[in-house]
C-alpha positions as a Markdown table, in Angstrom:
| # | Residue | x | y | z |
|---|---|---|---|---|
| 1 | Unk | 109.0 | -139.0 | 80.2 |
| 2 | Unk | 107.0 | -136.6 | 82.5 |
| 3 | Unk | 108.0 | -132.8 | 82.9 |
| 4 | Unk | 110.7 | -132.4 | 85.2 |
| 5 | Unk | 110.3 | -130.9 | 88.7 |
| 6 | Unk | 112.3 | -127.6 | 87.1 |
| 7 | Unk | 110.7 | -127.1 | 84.3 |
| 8 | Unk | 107.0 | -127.1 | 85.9 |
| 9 | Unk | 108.0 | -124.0 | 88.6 |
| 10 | Unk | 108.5 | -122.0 | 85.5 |
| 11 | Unk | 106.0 | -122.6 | 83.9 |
| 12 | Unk | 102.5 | -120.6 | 83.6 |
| 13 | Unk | 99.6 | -119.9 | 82.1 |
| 14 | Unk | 100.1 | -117.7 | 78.6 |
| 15 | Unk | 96.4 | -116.3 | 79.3 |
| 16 | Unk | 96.5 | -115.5 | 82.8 |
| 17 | Unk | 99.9 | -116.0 | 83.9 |
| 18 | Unk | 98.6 | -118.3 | 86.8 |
| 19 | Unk | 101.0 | -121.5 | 87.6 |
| 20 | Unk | 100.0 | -124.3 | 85.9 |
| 21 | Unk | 100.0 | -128.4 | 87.7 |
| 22 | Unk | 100.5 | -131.6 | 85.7 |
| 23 | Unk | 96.9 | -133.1 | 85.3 |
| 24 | Unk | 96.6 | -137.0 | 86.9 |
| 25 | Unk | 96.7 | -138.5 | 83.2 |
| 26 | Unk | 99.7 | -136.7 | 82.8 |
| 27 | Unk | 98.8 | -135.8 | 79.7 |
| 28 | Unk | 98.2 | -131.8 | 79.9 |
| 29 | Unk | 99.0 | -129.1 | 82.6 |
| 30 | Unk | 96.1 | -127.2 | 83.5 |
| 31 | Unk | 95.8 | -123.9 | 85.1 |
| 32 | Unk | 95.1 | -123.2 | 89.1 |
| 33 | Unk | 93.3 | -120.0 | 87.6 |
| 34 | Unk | 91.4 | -120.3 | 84.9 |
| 35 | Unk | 91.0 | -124.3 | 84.7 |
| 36 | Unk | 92.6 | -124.4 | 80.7 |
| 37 | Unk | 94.2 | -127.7 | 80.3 |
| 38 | Unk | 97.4 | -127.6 | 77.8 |
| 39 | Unk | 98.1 | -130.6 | 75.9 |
| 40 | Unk | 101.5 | -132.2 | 76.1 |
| 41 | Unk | 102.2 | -133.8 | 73.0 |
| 42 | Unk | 105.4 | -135.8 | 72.3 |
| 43 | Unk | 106.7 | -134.9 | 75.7 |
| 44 | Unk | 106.5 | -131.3 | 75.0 |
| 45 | Unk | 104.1 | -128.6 | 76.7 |
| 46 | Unk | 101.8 | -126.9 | 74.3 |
| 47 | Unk | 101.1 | -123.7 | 75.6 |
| 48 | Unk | 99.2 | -122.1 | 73.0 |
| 49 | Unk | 95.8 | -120.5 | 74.2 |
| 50 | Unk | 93.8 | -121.8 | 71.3 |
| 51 | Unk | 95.3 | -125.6 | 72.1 |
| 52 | Unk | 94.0 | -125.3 | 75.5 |
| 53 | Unk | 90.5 | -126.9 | 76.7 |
| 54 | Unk | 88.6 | -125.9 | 79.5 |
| 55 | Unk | 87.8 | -128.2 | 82.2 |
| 56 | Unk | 84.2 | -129.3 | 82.2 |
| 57 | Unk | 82.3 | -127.6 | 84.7 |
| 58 | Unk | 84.7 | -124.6 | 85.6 |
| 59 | Unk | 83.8 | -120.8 | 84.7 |
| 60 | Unk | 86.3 | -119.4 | 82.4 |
| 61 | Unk | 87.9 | -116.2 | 82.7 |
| 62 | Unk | 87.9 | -113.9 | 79.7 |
C-alpha cells in the first residue's frame, strides 16, 4: 500500500525539516532539501536520520 495523499503533506524531513516526495520506486521518500532518501519498510516511513541515504551525486547539507 503506498502512503496516502494525507499522510505525505505532513510529513518532513527530521534533519532539515524540508517536505519530503515519494521516490518513483516507491520505496523511500526523499527530501526536496537535502536529497536524504528514507526507507519505507513494511509500509511504514522510516524517518530516522541515520536510516537515510543520500542520493548519489547531490551535496549534502550538514
Amino acid at each position: 500500500m503506498p502512503i496516502s495523499a494525507p499522510l505525505l503533506a505532513i510529513l518532513a524531513c527530521p534533519l532539515c525539516k524540508a517536505d519530503v516526495k515519494l521516490t518513483a520506486d516507491e520505496k523511500g521518500l526523499k527530501c526536496v532539501s537535502c536529497h536524504r532518501v528514507y526507507p519505507i519498510k513494511d509500509d511504514i516511513p522510516v524517518m530516522i536520520i541515520d536510516e537515510a541515504t543520500v542520493e548519489p551525486g547531490r551535496a549534502v547539507k550538514p
